[in-house]
C-alpha angles and dihedrals in degrees: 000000000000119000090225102070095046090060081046087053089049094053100052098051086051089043102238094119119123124221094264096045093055088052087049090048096041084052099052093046087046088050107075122355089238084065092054088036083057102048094045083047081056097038094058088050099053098044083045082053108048106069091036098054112020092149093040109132116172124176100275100195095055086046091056092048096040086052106040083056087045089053091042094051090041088061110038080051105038118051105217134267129234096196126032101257115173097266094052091045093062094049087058093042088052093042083045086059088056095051094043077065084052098045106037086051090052095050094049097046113011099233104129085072084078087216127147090209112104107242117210116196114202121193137171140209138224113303097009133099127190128209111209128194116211125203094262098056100262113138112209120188122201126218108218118287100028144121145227128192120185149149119259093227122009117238131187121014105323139048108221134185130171119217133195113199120347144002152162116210130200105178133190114243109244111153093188083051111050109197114229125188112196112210125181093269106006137042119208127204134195138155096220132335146075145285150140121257121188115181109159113183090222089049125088099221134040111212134192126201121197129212104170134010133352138314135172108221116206152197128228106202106036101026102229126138145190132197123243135207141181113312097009131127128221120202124180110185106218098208102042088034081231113171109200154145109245108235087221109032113188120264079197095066087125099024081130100062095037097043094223132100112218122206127175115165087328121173097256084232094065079042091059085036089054096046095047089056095047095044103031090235134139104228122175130198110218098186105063095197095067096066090092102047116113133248128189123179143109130247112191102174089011120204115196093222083047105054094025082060093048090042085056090045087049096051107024092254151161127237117198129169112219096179146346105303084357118112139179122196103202131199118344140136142235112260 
């Protein structure tokens, strides 16, 4: 297998993948099934590591040279094989264990990027939130449980980060440095302004919500883009691949940095949608004419009882509680 794709491999699960990687990677695995076959093999493994190892830091030179003779002697031994039979099973199974040394050190570290800049990881924890400065002047805040990785200094003709959750992103306008931010499945491009990205690895979409300027929004894997502008959502669904504008785009995107919920003739479903994110609740609609009605109020310091029991005064309806963080609003009308 070569080594570069499975650096290739590496850099799209982290997210660190550009545009034209992910298309090299996506041909090669479309080329021949043992190449799928490996990277599924890879990807098992990887999702297997990375709970178990998460400090683990090998030394990743010695492991590149250990594993490119491994690969060498496998195949002046061994004649290929055209279908994964057991044998030939194990040997990839033995050669994967090499490159988990390779890719857990890379996402540890970042060294497989064989790059001179410093690189500096930020993360936060539940409940918490981080506000980080850059060189150039940008100021990035990270939501709980999320990551930032990002040089030191920038260096060339862009200025790139890769994030892993949300964020919101004030950025410095320089129109000879575009500014890029690589997420798992999207990359998102912009010359100065800011904006919110939220991009969770157990979520199905990645959105961005824009408050000033301009952003493209793209996908990885597609390569399609749109443009954003103040006050636009972008939405990429990351099962349908689907590239969009979102009809009702949240005027809650940073409801999280600000502490206020905003709604002003708002469907009363990206109401509920609004409310689940901010509060970390399940809440159903039972009467499914009432997603389009509209609501319009502002919460300055909001507490969920408090509006759940104005949103059934508003609409005639029921509140009932199912289970612990889990409600049903029952019955109703639009007024």
């Amino acid at each position: 297998m070569n080594l570069k794709f499975i650096t290739l491999i590496h850099k799209n699960w982290t997210g660190q993948s550009t545009i034209d990687e992910d298309q090299q990677l996506q041909d090669w695995e479309q080329d021949k099934a043992v190449h799928q076959a490996y990277a599924d093999d890879l990807s098992s493994i990887w999702k297997a590591s990375a709970e178990q190892i998460p400090s683990f830091q090998p030394d990743v030179e010695a492991s590149l040279a250990r594993f490119k003779a491994r690969i060498n002697q496998e195949e002046i031994n061994q004649t290929p094989a055209h279908t994964l039979s057991d044998d030939s099973s194990n040997r990839w199974m033995r050669i994967a264990a090499a490159v988990l040394i390779i890719v857990v050190a890379g996402f540890v570290g970042n060294k497989m990027m064989a790059s001179d800049e410093e690189m500096l990881f930020v993360q936060t924890t539940s409940e918490e939130t981080k506000s980080i400065q850059l060189v150039d002047g940008s100021e990035i805040t990270l939501n709980e449980e999320s990551s930032l990785s990002y040089p030191a200094h920038f260096k060339g003709d862009i200025r790139q980060v890769e994030l892993n959750g949300e964020a919101f992103f004030d950025i410095e306008r320089k129109p000879d440095q575009p500014f890029t931010i690589l997420t798992t499945h999207t990359q998102i491009t912009v010359l100065g302004t800011s904006f919110n990205v939220r991009s969770e690895l157990d979520e199905s979409t990645t959105a961005v919500n824009v408050a000033t300027g301009k952003v493209q929004l793209t996908s990885k894997k597609t390569n399609e883009s749109i443009i954003l502008t103040k006050g636009d959502e972008g939405v990429y669904n990351h099962r349908s691949q689907i590239l969009n504008t979102s009809t009702y785009p949240s005027t809650n995107a940073a409801s999280w940095l600000d502490g206020r919920l905003t709604f002003n003739k708002t469907p009363l479903t990206v109401v509920v949608q609004d409310l689940e994110y901010y509060f970390d609740v399940d809440i159903d609609i039972e009467n499914t004419q009432l997603e389009q009605c509209k609501y319009t109020s502002l919460f300055n310091t909001p507490k969920l009882m408090d509006i759940l029991e104005l949103l059934t005064t508003a609409f005639d309806m029921e509140l009932e509680q199912t289970q612990k963080n889990s409600y049903l609003l029952k019955g109703g009308q639009c007024k």
